[in-house]
C-alpha positions in Angstrom: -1.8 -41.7 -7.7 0.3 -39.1 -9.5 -2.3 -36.2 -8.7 -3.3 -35.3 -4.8 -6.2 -32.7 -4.9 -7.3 -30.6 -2.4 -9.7 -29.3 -4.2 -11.8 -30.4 -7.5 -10.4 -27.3 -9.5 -6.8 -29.3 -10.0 -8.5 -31.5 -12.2 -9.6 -29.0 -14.3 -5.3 -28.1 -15.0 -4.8 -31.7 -15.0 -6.3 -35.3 -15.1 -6.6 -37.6 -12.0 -4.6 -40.1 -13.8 -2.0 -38.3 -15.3 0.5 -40.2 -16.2 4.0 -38.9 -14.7 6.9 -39.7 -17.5 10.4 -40.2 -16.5 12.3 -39.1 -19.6 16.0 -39.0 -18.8 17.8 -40.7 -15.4 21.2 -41.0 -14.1 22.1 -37.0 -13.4 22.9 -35.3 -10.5 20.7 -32.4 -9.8 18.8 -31.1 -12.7 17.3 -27.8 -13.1 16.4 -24.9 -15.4 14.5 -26.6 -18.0 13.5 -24.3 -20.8 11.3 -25.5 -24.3 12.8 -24.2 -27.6 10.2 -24.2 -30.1 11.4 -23.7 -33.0 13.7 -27.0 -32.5 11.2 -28.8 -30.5 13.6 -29.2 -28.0 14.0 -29.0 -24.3 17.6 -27.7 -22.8 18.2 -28.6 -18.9 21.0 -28.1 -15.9 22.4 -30.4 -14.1 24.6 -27.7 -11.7 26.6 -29.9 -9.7 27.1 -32.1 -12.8 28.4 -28.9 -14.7 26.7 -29.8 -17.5 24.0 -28.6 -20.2 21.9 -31.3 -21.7 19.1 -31.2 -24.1 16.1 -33.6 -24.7 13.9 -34.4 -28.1 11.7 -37.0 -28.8 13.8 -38.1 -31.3 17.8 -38.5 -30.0 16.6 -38.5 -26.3 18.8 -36.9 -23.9 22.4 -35.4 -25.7 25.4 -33.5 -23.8 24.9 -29.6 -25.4 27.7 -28.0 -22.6 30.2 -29.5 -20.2 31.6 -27.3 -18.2 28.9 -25.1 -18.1 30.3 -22.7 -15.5 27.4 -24.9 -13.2 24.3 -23.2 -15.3 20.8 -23.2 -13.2 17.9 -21.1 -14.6 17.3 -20.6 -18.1 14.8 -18.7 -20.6 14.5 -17.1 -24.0 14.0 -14.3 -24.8 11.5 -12.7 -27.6 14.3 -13.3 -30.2 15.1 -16.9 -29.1 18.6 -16.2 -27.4 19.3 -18.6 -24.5 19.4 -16.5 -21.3 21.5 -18.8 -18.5 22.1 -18.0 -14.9 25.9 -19.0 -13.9 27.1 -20.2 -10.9 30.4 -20.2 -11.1 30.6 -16.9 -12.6 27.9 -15.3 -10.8 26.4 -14.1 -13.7 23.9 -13.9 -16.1 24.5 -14.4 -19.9 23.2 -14.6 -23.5 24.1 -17.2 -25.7 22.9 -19.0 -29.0 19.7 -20.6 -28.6 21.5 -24.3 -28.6 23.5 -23.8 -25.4 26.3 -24.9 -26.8 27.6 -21.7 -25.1 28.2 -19.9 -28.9 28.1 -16.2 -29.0 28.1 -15.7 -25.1 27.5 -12.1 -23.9 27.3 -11.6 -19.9 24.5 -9.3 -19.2 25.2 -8.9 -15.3 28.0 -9.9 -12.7 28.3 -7.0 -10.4 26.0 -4.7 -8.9 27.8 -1.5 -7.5 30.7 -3.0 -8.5 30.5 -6.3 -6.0 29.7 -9.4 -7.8 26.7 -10.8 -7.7 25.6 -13.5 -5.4 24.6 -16.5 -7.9 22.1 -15.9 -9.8 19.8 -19.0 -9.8 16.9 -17.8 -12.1 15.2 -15.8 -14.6 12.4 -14.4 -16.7 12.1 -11.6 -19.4 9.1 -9.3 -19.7 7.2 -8.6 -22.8 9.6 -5.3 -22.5 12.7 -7.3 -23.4 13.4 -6.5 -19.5 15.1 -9.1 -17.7 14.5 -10.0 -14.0 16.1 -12.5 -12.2 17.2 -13.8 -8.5 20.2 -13.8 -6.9 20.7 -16.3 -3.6 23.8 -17.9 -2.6 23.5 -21.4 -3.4 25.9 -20.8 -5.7 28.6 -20.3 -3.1 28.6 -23.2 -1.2 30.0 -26.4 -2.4 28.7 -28.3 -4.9 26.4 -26.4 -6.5 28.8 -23.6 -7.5 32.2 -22.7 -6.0 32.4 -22.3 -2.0 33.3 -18.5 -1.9 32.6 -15.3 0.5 30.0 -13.5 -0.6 31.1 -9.6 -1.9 27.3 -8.7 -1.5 25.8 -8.5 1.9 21.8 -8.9 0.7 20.2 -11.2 -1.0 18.3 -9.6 -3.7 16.0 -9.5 -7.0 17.1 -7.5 -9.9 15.7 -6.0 -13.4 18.0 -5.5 -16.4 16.9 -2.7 -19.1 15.5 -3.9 -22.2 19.0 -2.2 -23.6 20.7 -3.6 -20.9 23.0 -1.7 -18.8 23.2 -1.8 -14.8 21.5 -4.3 -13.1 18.7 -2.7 -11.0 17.5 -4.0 -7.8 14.4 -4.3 -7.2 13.6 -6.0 -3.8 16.6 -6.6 -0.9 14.9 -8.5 2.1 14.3 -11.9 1.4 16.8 -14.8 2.6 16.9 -16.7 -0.6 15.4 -15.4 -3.5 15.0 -18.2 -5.8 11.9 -19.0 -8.6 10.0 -16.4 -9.8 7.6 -15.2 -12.5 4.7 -13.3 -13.8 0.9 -13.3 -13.8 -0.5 -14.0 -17.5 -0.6 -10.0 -17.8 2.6 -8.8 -15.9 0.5 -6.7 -13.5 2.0 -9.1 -10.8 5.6 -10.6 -10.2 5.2 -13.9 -7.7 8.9 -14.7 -6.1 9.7 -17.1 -3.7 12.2 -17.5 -0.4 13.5 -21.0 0.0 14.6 -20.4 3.7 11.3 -18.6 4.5 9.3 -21.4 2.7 6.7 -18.9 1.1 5.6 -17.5 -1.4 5.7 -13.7 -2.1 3.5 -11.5 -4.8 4.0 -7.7 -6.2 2.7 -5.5 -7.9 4.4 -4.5 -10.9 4.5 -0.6 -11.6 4.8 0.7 -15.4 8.6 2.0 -15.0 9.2 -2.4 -13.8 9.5 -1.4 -10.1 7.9 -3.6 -7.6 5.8 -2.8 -4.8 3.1 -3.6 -2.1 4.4 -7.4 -1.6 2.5 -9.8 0.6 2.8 -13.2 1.1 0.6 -15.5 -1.5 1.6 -19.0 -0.6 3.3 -20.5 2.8 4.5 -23.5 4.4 5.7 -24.9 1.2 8.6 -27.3 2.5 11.0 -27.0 5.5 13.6 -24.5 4.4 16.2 -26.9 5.1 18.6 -27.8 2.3 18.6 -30.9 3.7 15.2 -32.1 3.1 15.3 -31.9 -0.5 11.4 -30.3 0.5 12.0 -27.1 -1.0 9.9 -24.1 -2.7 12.2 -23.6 -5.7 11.0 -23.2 -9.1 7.8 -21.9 -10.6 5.6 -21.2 -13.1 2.0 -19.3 -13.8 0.1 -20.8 -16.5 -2.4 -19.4 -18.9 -4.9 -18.8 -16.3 -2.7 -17.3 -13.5 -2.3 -20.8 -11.4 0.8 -20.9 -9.6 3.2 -24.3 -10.3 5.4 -24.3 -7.8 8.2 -26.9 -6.1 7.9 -28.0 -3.0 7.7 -31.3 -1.0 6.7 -34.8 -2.3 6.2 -32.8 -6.1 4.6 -29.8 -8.3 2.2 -27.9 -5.9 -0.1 -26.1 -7.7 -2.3 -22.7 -6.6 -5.0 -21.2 -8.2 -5.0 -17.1 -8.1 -6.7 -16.2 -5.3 -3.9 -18.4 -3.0 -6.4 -21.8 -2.9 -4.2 -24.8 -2.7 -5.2 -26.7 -5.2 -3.0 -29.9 -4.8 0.1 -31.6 -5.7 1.2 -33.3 -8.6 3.3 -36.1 -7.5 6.9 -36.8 -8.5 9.3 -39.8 -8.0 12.1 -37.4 -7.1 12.6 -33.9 -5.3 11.9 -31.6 -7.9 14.1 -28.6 -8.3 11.9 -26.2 -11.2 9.2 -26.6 -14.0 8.7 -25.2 -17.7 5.9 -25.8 -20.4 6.7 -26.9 -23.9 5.8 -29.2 -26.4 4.0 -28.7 -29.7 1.0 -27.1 -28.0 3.0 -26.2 -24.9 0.8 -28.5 -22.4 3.8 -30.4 -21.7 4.9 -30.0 -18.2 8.5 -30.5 -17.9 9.9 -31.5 -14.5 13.5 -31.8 -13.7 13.8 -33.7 -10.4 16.9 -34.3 -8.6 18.8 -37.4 -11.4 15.7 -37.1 -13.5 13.9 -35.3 -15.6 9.6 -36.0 -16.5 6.8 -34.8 -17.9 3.3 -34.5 -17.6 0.4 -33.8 -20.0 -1.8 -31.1 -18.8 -4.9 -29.5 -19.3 -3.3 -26.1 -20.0 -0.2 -24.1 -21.3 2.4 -21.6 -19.8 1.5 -17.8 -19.8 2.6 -17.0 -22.9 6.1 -15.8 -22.6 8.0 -13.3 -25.3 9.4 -16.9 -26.7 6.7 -18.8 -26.9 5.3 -18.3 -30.5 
């Protein structure tokens, strides 16, 4: 059975006998995936693959970028522009929507003129403001280039609509890695990969963070190892949390409830809604990438029209 509840609300997000889809195989850690909808596409990573693939119902899975300076999260942002975190380059860029890597525009790579970290993924506020999270996965073999770190913090940063420096906005967790917002961008959920939690914020009007606490815990080990990892995540329409972690999707509702877990084949590395009516549930996992029909949609991001 694809769908493990803890509780009876899960089926209300998504039915008992969902049917888990594998769409692409044969990759080597996938990641990132982001819906364009004005294509009806989805772009994906695979990082250690160095590679940029897309997926349509039509072609199936296509080579977009290779390299791809080992790309991990990706979003759009209210004017459709690809938004890409870079490994190699520790940076974050803007590119054409098709990821071919056409009209590329690095947003951040230093921060107090050290380079930044890796940054592994990102989001954009109905602002045009751009957060993202900066760990160091990106520094150790495989996954990015193996490299001493110029920073000596792990943190979160917020780019200005108009861009600019980046600011930093939290400094204390070990590995910052998925985050995103509540359907109304009062709160910013981010989670810590070593400390296998959750954390949630609230967001102030100038896009400052404050008064975290912990949401969600003892999602996965911590250890790279494992493959039983809190990584990506998503809220939908309703505030849920869809978040990585071991044996699939785990899914809480807004008041921190467990809800369940949506199983998957593989370990999963992030999650992204598209599809015509954006109740697709697009899972990268490790060589593969699935989806799921669900009962409801992504918060509605700046993108998704």
């Amino acid at each position: 059975m694809a769908v493990k509840a803890e509780s009876d609300r899960l089926y209300e997000l998504v039915d008992e006998n969902a049917e888990v889809e594998q769409l692409g195989t044969g990759f080597t850690f996938t990641e990132g995936p982001i819906w364009n909808p004005e294509g009806n596409y989805l772009l994906f990573s695979d990082m250690p693959g160095d590679t940029r693939r897309r997926w349509d119902e039509q072609t199936g899975v296509t080579e977009v970028a290779k390299p791809s300076n080992k790309g991990n999260g990706m979003t759009l942002d209210a004017q459709g522009r690809l938004i890409v975190c870079e490994h190699v380059t520790s940076s974050v860029v803007r590119m054409d929507p098709d990821g071919t890597g056409s009209a590329r525009e690095v947003l951040a790579s230093h921060y107090q003129g050290k380079e930044l970290n890796s940054p592994n993924d990102v989001i954009v506020h109905s602002s045009g403001a751009i957060y993202f999270s900066d760990p160091t996965f990106g520094r150790m073999p495989g996954f990015g280039i193996e490299r001493e770190q110029d920073l000596d913090f792990q943190g979160v940063y917020r780019l200005e609509p108009d861009g600019g420096e980046p600011q930093l906005v939290i400094d204390d967790f070990v590995q910052p890695n998925g985050l995103c917002f509540s359907p109304d961008e009062s709160l910013l959920y981010i989670n810590d990969t070593d400390r296998a939690h959750i954390r949630v914020f609230d967001v102030a009007g100038d896009g400052t963070i404050e008064n975290g606490r912990v949401f969600a815990e003892g999602i996965g080990t911590g250890d790279l190892e494992s493959g039983e990892l809190v990584d990506g995540m998503k809220s939908d329409e309703h505030g849920n949390i869809w978040v990585t972690g071991p044996k699939g999707v785990w899914v809480y509702a807004p008041d921190g409830e467990h809800l369940g877990v949506l199983e998957i084949p593989e370990d999963v590395g992030n999650v992204h809604w598209g599809g015509p009516d954006w109740s697709w549930l697009f899972v990268p996992a490790t060589t593969s990438v699935y989806r799921v029909k669900t009962n409801v949609s992504g918060r509605r991001e700046p993108f998704m029209h």
